[in-house]
C-alpha positions as CSV (number, residue, x, y, z in Angstrom):
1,X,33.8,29.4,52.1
2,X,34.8,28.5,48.7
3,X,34.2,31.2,45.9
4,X,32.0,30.0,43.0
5,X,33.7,28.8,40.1
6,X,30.9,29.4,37.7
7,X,30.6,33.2,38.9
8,X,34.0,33.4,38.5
9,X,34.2,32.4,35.0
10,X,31.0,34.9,34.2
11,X,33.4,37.9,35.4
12,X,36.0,37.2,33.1
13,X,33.2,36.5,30.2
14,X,31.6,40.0,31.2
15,X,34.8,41.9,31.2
16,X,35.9,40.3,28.0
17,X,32.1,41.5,26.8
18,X,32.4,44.7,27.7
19,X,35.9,45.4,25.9
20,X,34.6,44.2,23.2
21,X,31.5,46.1,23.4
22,X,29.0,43.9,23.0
23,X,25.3,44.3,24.9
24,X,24.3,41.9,27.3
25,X,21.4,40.5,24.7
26,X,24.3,39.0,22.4
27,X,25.9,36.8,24.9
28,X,23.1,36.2,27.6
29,X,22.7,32.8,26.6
30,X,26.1,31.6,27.2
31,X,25.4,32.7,30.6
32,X,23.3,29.4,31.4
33,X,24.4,25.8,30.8
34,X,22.2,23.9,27.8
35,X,21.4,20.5,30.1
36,X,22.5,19.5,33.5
37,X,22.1,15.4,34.7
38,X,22.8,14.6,38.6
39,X,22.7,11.2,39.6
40,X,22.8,9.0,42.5
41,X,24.8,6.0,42.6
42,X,24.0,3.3,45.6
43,X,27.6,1.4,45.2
44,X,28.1,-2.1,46.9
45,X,31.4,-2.0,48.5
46,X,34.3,-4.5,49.0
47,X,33.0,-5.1,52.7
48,X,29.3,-5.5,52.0
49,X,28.2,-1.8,52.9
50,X,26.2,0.5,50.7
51,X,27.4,3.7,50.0
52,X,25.4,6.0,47.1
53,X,27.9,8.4,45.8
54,X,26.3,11.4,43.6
55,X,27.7,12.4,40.1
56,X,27.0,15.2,37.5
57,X,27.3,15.6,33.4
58,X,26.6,19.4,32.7
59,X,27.0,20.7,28.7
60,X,27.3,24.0,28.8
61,X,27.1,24.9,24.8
62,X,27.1,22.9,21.6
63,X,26.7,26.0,19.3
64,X,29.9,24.7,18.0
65,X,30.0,20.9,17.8
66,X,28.8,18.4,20.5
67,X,30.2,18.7,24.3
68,X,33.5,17.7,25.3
69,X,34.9,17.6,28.6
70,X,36.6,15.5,31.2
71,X,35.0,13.5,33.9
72,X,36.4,14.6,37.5
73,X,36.8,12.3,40.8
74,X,37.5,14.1,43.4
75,X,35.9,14.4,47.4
76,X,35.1,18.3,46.8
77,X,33.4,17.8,43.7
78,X,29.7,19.9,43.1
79,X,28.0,21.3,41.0
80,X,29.2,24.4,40.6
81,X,32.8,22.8,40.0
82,X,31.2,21.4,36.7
83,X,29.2,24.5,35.5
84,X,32.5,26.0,35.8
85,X,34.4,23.4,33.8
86,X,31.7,23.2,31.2
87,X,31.8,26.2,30.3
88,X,35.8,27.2,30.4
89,X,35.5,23.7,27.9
90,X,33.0,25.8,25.6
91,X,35.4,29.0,25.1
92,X,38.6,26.7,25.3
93,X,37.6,24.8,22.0
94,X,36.7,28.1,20.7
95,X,39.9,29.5,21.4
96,X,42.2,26.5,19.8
97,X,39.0,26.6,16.9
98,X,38.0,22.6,16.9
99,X,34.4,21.8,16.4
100,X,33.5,20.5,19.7
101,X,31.4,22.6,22.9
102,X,31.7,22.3,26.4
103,X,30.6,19.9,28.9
104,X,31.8,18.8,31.8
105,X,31.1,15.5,34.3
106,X,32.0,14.4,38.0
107,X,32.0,12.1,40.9
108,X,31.9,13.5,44.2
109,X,34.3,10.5,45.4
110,X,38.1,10.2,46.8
111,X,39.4,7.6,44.1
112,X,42.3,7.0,46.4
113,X,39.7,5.8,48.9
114,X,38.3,2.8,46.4
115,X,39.6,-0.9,45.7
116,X,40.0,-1.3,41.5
117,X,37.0,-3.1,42.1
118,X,35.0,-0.3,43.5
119,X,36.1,2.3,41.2
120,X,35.7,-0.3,38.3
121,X,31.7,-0.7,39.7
122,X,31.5,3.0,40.2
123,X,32.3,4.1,36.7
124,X,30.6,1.5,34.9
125,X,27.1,2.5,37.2
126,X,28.3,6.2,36.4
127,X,28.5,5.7,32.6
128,X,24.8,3.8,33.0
129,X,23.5,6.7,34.0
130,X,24.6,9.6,32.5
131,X,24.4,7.1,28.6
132,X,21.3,9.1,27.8
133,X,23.5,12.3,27.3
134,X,26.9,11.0,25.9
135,X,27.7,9.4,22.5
136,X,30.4,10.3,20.0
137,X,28.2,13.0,18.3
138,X,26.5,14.0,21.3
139,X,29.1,14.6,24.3
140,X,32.6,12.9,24.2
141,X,34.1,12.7,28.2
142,X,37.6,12.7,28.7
143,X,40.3,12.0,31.9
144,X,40.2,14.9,34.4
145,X,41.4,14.9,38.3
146,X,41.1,11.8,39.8
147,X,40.4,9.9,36.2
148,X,42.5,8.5,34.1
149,X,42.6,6.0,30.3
150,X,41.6,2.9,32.9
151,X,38.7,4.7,33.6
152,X,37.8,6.2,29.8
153,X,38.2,2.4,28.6
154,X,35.7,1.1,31.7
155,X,33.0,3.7,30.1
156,X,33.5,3.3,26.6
157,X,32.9,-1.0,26.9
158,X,30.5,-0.5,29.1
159,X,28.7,2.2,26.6
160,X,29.9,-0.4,23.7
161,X,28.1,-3.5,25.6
162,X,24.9,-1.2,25.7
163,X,24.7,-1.0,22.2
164,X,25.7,-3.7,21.0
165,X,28.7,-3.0,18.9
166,X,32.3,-1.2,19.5
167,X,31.9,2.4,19.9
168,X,35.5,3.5,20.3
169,X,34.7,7.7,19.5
170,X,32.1,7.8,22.8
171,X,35.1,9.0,25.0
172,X,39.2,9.6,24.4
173,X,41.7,9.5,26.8
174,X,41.7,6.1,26.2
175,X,44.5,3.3,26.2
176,X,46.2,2.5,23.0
177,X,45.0,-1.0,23.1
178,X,41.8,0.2,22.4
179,X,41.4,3.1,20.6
180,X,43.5,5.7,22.1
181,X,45.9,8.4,20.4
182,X,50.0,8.1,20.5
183,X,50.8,11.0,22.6
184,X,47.6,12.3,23.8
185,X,48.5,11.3,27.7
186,X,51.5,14.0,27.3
187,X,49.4,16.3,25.4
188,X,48.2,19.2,27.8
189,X,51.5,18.9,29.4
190,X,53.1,19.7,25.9
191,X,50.9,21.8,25.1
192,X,51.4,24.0,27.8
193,X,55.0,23.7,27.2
194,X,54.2,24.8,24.0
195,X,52.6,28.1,25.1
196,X,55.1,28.7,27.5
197,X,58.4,28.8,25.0
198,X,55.7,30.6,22.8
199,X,55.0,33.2,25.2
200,X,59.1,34.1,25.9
201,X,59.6,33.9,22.0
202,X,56.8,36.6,22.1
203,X,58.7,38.5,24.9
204,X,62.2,37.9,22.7
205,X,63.4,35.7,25.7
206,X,64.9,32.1,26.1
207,X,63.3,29.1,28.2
208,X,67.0,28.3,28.8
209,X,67.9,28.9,32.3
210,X,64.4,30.1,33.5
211,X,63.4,29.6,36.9
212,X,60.1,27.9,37.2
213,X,57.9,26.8,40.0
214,X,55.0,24.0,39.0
215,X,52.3,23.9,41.6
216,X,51.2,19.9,40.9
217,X,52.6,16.8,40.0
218,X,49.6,14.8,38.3
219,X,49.9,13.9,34.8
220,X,49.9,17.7,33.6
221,X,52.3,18.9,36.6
222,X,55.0,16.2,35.6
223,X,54.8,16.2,32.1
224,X,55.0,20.0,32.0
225,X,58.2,19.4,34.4
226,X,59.8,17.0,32.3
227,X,59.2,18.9,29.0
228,X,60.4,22.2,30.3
229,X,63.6,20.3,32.2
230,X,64.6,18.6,28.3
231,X,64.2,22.5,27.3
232,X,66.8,23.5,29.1
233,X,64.2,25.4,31.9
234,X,65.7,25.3,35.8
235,X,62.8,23.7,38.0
236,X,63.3,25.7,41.4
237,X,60.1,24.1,42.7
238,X,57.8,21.4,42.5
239,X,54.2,20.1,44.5
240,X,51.6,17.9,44.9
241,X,48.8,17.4,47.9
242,X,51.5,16.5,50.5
243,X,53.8,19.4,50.2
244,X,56.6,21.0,48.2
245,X,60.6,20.7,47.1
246,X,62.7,24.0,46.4
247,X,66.2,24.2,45.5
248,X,67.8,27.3,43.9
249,X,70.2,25.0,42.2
250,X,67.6,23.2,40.5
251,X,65.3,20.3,41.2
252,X,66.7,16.4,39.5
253,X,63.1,16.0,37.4
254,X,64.2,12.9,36.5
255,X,64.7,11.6,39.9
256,X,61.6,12.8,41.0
257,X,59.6,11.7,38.4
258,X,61.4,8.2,38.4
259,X,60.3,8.2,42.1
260,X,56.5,9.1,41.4
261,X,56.6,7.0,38.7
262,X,57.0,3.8,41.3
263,X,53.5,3.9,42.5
264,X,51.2,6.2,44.3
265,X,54.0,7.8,46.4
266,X,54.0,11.5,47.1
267,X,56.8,13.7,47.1
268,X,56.6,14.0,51.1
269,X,58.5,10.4,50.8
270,X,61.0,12.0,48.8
271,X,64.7,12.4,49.8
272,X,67.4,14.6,48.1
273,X,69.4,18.0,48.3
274,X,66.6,20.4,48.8
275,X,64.0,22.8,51.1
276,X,60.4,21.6,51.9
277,X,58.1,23.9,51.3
278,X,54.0,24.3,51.3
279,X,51.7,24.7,48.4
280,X,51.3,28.4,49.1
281,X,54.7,28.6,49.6
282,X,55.7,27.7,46.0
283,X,53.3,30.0,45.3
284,X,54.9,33.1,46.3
285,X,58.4,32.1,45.5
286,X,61.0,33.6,43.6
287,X,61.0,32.3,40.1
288,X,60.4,33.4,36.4
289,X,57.8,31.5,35.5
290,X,54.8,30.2,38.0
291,X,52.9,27.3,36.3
292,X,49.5,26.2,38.8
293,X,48.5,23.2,37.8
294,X,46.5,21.8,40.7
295,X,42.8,22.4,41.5
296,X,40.8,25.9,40.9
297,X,41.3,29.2,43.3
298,X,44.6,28.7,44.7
299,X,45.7,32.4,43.4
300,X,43.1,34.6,45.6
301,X,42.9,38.2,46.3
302,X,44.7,36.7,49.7
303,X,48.5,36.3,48.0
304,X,48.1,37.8,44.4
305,X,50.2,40.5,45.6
306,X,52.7,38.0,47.2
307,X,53.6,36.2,43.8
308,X,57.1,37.1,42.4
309,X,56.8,35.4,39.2
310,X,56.8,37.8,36.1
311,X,54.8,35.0,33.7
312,X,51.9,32.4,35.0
313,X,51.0,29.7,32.9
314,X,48.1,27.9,34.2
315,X,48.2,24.4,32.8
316,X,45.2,23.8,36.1
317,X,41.5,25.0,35.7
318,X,40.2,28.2,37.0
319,X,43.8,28.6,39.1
320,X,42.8,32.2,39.0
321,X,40.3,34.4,40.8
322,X,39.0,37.2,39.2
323,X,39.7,40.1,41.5
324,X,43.8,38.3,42.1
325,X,43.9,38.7,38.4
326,X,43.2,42.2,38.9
327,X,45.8,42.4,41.5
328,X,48.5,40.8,39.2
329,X,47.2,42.5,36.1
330,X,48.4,45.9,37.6
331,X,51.7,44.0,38.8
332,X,51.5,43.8,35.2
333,X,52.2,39.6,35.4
334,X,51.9,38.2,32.2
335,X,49.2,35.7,32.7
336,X,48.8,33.0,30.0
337,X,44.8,32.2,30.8
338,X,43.8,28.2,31.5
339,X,41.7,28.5,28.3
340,X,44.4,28.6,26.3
341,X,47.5,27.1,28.2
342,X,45.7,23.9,28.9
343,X,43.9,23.6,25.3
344,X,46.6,20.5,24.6
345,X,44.7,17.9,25.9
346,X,41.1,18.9,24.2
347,X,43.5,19.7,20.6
348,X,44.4,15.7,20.7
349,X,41.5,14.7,22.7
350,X,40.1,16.1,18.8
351,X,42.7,14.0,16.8
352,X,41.9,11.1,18.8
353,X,38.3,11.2,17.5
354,X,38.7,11.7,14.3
355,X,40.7,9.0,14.3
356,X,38.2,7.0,15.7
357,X,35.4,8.2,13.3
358,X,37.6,7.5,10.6
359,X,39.3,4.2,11.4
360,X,42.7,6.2,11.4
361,X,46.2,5.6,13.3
362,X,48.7,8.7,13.1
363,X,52.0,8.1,14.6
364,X,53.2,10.4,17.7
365,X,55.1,12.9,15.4
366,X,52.2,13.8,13.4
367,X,50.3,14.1,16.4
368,X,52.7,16.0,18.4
369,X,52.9,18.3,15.1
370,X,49.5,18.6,14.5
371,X,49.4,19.6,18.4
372,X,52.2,22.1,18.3
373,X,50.4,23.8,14.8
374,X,46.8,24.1,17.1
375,X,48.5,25.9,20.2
376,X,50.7,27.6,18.4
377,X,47.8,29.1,16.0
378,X,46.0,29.8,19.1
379,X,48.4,31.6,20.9
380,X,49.5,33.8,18.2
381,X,46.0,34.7,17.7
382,X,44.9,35.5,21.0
383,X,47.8,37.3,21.7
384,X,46.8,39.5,18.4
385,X,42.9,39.7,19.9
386,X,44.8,41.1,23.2
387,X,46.7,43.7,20.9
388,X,43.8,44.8,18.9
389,X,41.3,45.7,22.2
390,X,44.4,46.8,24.4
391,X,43.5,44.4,27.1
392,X,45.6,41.3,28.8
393,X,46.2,37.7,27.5
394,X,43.0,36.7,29.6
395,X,40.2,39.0,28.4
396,X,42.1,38.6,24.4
397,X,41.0,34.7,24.8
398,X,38.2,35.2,26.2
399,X,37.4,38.1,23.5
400,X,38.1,35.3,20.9
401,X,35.9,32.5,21.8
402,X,33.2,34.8,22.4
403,X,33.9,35.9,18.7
404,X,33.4,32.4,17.2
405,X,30.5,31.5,19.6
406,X,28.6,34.7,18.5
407,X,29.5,34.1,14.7
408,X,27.8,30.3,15.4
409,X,25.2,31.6,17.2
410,X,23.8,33.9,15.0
411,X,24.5,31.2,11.4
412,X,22.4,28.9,13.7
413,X,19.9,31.6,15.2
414,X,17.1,31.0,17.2
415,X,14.3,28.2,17.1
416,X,11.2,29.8,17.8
């Protein structure tokens, strides 16, 4: 049985709470979600069948500005999932301090499985029926697992066609052609990037030469991969859904990212000087630096004290269970929490609407700048917050966020 996302995220809120000393009557509203929509979605497929497909849209907290949060398409999808993501969105803005909260939204649905067609009928029904709760200053959805800027530009004309006029700030994410931001499909690859070359600075090392191991090859998984390889970082090991590559030598990014790049091939497919491996394999391999960045709980109280790496980044969500981060917390691992290593894609998801709101078109340098200001601000600052209550780089984000959501809170107070 799968462990609970959401009560996974409370623990790590409650320990944070706790360091800083706070009493449970401070925070207890963070502890539920502000609105939660599930929908069911009868679907006429290419062969004639019907097929109803449920979905979800949960905003966890808009102390801080309205939701924001990606829309996920994937078979295992629930509830729960979303809580979870909703909320690590709420403290993740906090953290990289942009006025958005959280939210979250998903399809319970193997994309893979659907014609263009389909998925094209599927997300426009989707974005019918969760309308009521999205708009640009209401809750802004985003790419997640299993979406991508295809999909953002399906629900921002079909939210545009319901009212009547262009509405390009309702979602980002989105193609170029129509609203999108230069360099936002890259961005929470390079931003994790970012953190990671932060985080050795921090330490007084060098990316140069680092072994790293990058559970993943999505859009964050492979643009992490590239960045790190063009920083001079040795890529021992790479994965996606159908298995892993090692080679102490060095993995050819380039090769395999030209190869992936071809259509939807997996790296089982893949031919070249180098050892397969499995997904938990990579995990407990000997590197420097262990980036997960696949789905939630694959670091469990089952291998925590099996990983060799000394640093994990974790460009995925959730990667982390609460009592393996225990486990490598007194391997003393330096783990660089989701919260903040993954904040790249929220930072320009932010750029990309104000752009929007403001009829504005930066080029990709002052993007990529404005990106690499935001995580690097963020990073210095939590690492500070994890300085200052003599705790790890997990409980100092989490510390942080809760800082800016209490000082909101209380501006706002309470309606009575």
């Amino acid at each position: 049985m799968r462990n609970n996302p959401y009560e996974n995220f409370l623990k790590f809120m409650h320990k944070a709470a706790s360091i800083m000393g706070l009493e449970p009557n401070e925070y207890l509203a963070l502890e539920y979600p502000e609105r939660e929509l599930k929908v069911y979605i009868p679907l006429k497929m290419d062969d004639g069948r019907i097929n109803v497909f449920e979905g979800y849209r949960v905003q966890h907290s808009t102390l801080r500005g309205p939701g924001k949060g990606g829309i996920r398409y994937h078979q295992n999808v629930e509830i729960n999932d979303i809580r979870a993501l909703a909320a690590m969105m709420t403290f993740k803005c906090a953290i990289v301090n942009i006025p958005y909260g959280g939210a979250k939204g998903g399809l319970t649905v193997n994309p893979r499985e659907l014609s263009m067609g389909e998925l094209e009928r599927l997300t426009r029904k989707y974005t019918t029926a969760i309308m009521p709760f999205i708009g640009p200053e209401k809750d802004i959805p985003a790419p997640d697992v299993g979406s991508n800027s295809q999909v953002m530009d399906w629900i921002m004309d079909t939210y545009s066609a319901n009212k009547g006029y262009p509405v390009y700030g309702v979602v980002t994410g989105k193609d170029i052609d129509v609203g999108g931001s230069l360099g936002r499909n890259e961005a929470t690859g390079r931003g994790v990037t970012i953190i990671a070359i932060r985080t050795l600075q921090t330490l007084n090392q060098d990316i140069k030469g680092k072994r790293v191991a990058i559970q993943g090859m999505g859009n964050v998984g492979s643009t992490t991969a590239n960045f790190l390889h063009q920083s001079g970082a040795k890529i021992i090991a790479v994965s996606d859904v159908s298995g892993g590559i090692y080679s102490e030598k060095g993995i050819d990014i380039p090769d395999v990212l030209n190869y992936l790049d071809k259509g939807r091939n997996l790296l089982e497919g893949y031919k070249g000087d180098f050892v397969r491996i499995t997904n938990s394999e990579l995990l407990e391999c000997d590197c420097d630096i262990l980036i997960p960045a696949a789905l939630e709980n694959q670091i469990t109280e089952k291998n925590a004290d099996k990983i060799k790496a000394g640093i994990i980044i974790e460009a995925a969500n959730g990667p982390t269970s609460e009592e393996a981060d225990a486990i490598l917390n007194s391997k003393n691992v330096l783990v660089v929490p989701d919260i903040l290593a993954n904040a790249g894609g929220v930072a320009v998801s932010y750029l990309e609407w104000v752009q929007n709101l403001q009829g504005l078109l930066w080029d990709e340098d002052e993007v990529n700048d404005r990106l690499r200001k935001i995580m690097s601000k963020a990073f210095d600052e939590v690492y500070q917050n994890a300085m200052e209550y003599k705790c790890n780089m997990r409980n100092g984000a989490y510390a942080l966020a809760l800082k800016r959501l209490l000082a909101a809170a209380q501006k706002r107070g309470v309606h009575a």
